[in-house]
C-alpha positions, 0 to 999 in steps of 0.5 A: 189866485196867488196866496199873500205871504203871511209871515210878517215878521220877516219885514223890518224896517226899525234898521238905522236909516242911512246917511250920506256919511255911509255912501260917501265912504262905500268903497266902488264896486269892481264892476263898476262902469261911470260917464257923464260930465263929471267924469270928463272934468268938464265945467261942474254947474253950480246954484246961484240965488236967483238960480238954484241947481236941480239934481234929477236922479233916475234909476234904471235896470234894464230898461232899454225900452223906456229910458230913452223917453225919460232921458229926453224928458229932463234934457229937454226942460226949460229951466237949465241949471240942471244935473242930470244922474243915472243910477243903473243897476247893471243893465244886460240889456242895450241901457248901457247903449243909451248912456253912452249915447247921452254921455256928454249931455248927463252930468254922471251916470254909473252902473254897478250891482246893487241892493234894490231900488232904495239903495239905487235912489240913495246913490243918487241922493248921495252923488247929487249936489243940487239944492232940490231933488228929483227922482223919476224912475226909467218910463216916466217923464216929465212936462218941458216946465216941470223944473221951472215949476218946481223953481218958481214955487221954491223961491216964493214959498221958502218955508216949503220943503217937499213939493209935488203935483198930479200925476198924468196916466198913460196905458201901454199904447200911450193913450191917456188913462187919466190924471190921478189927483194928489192931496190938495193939503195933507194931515195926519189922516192921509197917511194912516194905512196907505200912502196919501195921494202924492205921486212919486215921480211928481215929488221935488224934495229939498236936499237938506231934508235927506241930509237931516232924516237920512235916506230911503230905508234899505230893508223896503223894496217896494214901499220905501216913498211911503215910509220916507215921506211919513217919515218926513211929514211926522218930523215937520216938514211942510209939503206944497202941493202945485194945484192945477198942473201935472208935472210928470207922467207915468204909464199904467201898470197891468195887473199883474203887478207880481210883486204887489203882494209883498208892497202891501205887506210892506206898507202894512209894517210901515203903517203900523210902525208908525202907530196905526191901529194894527187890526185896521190896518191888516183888514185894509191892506192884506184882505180889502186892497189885495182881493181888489187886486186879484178880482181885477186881475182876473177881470183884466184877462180879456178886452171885456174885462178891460173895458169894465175896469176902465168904466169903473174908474171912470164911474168913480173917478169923482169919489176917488179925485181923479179926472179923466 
């Protein structure tokens, strides 16, 4: 069993939060590689009343085995008035191969080193000109209607600014696992000491929500949804949550996950920063959450021990809002 890193003090997230002024004016990199539409000078799509311009933003770092999958998934939406942009964080692998493949079809994509997801996410936010923002990472995908969803909910519910939906789970062999259900409204008590149920890669955001708190927090690697979202919520944004469908899907993650560890350090410091009891907080997040997790890890370590985790969840699958 791993030891959980206990020094704390090493994770900051009291940093500025960027803007889109800080990207706009980051010189390129010199290794970086671009495509799409936007580079061949062909006809920019642009909102229109009745039609506003979704940007959907995908990051990626070699993952060439799932990327394809998503790709698809946004180029095959109903709704059209789409801009589709890849942010890669220089791939090794054959993603480039599957850029190319797409190029006439994505409306910019770009591949150069980077500082982590959050400053890949904030490219992308920072590039994109449509009046909603989607972000769904490499492996996930969407239902054909997700975007005409997301459109039709926007334009009759004007007051909205955030919006998201359950989110289906899939294991490695793409059978279903079960749909995770999202909070139906939220409060303040959704967000004390872990993220609330709200999917990321279910989540639609308005563009002037990031133009007026600013983007993903650099210094966060792996809880950066977290810290935004209460961010947003605690300034008084509205979210909508859009019962009774699923917009996306994403596959399960195996146990183990190396890097959870240092997320529950991370929405431990976000928690707190935000004023949740401290002492709650750790016991919660660094003793209860993380010995779950190695229990399960050490479960998960033969067919038997995946059957009982997945009975489990299906036992308490009502007291969690799941449904399977």
């Amino acid at each position: 069993m791993k030891k959980l890193p206990i020094n704390l003090k090493n994770i900051k997230i009291d940093m500025p939060i960027p803007t889109i002024e800080d990207y706009l004016n980051r010189p390129a990199h010199p290794d970086r590689k671009e495509g799409g539409i936007r580079v061949s000078g062909k006809l920019y799509k642009a909102s229109a009343s009745n039609k506003p311009l979704i940007s959907i933003i995908t990051v990626v770092f070699n993952g060439a085995k799932t990327l394809e999958k998503t790709i698809l998934s946004v180029l095959g939406q109903t709704y059209e008035n789409i801009e589709y942009i890849v942010i890669d964080g220089a791939s090794t692998d054959r993603t480039l191969d599957i850029l190319y493949k797409y190029n006439e079809n994505i409306f910019y994509w770009i591949s150069e080193p980077d500082e982590g997801i959050s400053d890949a996410f904030n490219k992308g936010i920072s590039i994109a000109e449509g009046d909603i923002i989607g972000i769904l990472n490499a492996g996930d995908w969407y239902e054909k209607q997700t975007v005409s969803i997301i459109v039709e909910y926007s334009l009759s519910n004007p007051n909205y600014n955030m919006f998201y939906s359950d989110i289906m789970m899939f294991n490695e062999h793409e059978n279903i696992a079960y749909t995770r259900k999202a909070n139906k409204k939220l409060n303040l008590d959704c967000f004390k000491y872990k993220m609330p149920k709200i999917p990321h890669p279910t989540v639609f955001t308005k563009r002037k929500v990031y133009e007026e708190i600013g983007y993903f927090n650099l210094q966060l690697k792996f809880a950066m949804d977290y810290e935004l979202l209460r961010r947003a919520y605690t300034k008084g944004y509205n979210f909508l949550c859009i019962n009774h469908t699923h917009l996306a899907n994403m596959t399960v993650e195996g146990a183990s996950n190396s890097n959870y560890g240092r997320t529950l350090n991370e929405v431990y410091k976000i928690s707190t920063n935000y004023g949740d009891n401290q002492l709650i907080s750790f016991i919660y997040n660094r003793v209860f959450r993380y010995f779950r997790f190695q229990l399960r890890t050490v479960i998960e370590r033969n067919s038997l021990g995946i059957m009982l985790v997945k009975y489990y969840r299906i036992f308490t699958s009502k007291m969690r809002g799941w449904e399977y």
